[in-house]
C-alpha positions in Angstrom: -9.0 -23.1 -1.2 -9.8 -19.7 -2.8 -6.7 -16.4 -2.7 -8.7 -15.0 0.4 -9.0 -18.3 2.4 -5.3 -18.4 2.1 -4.5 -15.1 3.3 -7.2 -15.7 6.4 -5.6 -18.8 7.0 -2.1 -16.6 7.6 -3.3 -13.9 9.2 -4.8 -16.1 11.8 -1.6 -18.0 13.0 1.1 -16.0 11.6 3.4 -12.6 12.4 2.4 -9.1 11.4 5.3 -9.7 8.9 3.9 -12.8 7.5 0.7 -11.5 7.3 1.9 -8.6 5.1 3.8 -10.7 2.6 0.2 -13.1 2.5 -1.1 -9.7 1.6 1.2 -9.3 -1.0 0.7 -12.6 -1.8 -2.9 -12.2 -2.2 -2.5 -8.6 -4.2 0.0 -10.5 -6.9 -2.7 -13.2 -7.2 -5.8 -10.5 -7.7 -4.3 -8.0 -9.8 -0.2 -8.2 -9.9 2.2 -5.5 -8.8 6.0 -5.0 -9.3 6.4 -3.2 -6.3 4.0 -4.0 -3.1 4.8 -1.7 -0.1 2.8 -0.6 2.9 2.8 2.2 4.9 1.9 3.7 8.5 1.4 7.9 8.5 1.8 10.0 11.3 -0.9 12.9 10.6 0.3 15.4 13.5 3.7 15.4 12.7 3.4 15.0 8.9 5.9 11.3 8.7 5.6 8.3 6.9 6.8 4.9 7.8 7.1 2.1 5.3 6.6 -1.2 7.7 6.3 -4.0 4.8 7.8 -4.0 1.1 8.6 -6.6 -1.6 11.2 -4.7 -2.9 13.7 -4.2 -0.2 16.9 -3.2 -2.3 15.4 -0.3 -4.2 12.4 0.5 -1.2 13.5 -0.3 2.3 11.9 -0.3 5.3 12.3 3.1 6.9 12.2 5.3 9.7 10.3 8.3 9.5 10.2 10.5 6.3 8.6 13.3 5.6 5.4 13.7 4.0 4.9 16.8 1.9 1.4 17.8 1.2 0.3 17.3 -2.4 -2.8 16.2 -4.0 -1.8 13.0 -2.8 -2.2 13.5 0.6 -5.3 15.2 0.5 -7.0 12.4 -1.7 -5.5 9.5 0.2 -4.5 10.5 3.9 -7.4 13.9 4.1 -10.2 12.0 2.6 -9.4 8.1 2.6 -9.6 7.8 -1.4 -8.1 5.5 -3.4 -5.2 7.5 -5.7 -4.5 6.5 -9.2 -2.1 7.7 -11.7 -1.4 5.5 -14.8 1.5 7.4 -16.3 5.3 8.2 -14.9 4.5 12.1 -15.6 0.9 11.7 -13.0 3.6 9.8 -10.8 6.2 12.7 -11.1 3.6 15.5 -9.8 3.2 14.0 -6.4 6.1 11.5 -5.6 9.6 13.0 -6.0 10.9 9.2 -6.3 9.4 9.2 -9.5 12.5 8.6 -11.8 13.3 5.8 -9.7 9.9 4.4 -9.9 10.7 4.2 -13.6 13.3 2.7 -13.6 12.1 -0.4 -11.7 9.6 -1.1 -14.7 7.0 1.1 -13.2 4.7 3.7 -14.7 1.7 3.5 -12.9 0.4 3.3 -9.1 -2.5 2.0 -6.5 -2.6 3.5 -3.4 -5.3 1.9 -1.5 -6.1 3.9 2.1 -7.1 1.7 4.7 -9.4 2.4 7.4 -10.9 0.9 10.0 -14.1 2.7 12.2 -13.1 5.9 11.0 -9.4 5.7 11.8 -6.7 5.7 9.1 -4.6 2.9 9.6 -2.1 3.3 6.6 -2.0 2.7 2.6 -1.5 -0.1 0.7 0.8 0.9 -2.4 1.0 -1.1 -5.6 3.1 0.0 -9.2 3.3 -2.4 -12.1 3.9 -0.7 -15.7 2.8 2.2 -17.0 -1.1 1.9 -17.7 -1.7 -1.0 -15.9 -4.5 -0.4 -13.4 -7.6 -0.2 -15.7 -11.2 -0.1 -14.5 -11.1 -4.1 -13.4 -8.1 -3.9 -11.9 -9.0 -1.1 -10.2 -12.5 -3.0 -8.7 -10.2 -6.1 -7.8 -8.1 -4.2 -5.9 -11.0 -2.0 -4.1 -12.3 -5.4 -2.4 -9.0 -5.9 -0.9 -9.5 -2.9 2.0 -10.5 -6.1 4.2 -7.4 -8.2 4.1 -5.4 -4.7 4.4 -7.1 -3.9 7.8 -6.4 -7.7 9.1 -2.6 -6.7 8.2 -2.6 -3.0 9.7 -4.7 -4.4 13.2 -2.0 -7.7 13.4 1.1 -4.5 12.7 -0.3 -2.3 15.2 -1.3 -5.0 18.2 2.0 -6.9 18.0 3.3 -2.8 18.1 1.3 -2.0 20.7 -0.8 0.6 19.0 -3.9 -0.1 19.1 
């Protein structure tokens, strides 16, 4: 049974919850990450949530944060692009968390939007060390968007949003 089957096979009879750790799951097998989180935006009022993470000590799940706009947000949450940054210092220009980002191990980052019929659902975010996400990695982990939108749709109908 292939990484996707696997993850398809959760999402169908599991929890939102276990459906975002088959994510992360699937997302270590593909391309690897030290730190796998996911997170929910509200665009009105400007707040993120963080609903799943596989670092729970240093990254909790939160309540709402603010979300100060950067060229982060306009890449990711304005247009739906994928954001890349493969050093601490492209890190430290948009996330103020960036010293603690380093000093889990991580200098670079994936942030995948995901989007569903023209709605933004939330962003996958992955960090592993410092140059990590090349050009393949980078491909692997565009061909993911489907498995985040099974997570996102499972989190939002078990929250009644959707």
């Amino acid at each position: 049974m292939d990484d996707f089957n696997l993850f398809d096979g959760n999402a169908a009879t599991g929890t939102w919850e276990s459906t975002f750790a088959a994510l992360d799951a699937l997302i270590q097998r593909e391309v690897g990450a030290i730190i796998c989180s996911c997170s929910t935006f509200d665009p009105v009022a400007k707040k993120a949530r963080r609903i799943y993470t596989n670092q729970p000590e240093a990254y909790p799940l939160s309540g709402l944060k603010e979300v100060t706009p950067n060229l982060w947000t306009r890449q990711v949450l304005d247009r739906g692009q994928m954001f890349v940054a493969n050093t601490l210092d492209e890190i430290a220009e948009v996330f103020p968390d960036y010293e603690l980002i380093g000093s889990l191990g991580c200098g670079s980052v994936v942030n995948l939007p995901i989007r569903l019929a023209g709605s933004f659902l939330g962003t996958v975010n992955m960090l592993h060390e410092p140059g990590y996400y090349t050009p393949k990695t980078i491909e692997k982990i565009s061909r993911l968007g489907g498995a985040g939108i099974i997570a996102f749709c499972a989190y939002n109908r078990a929250n009644k949003q959707i």
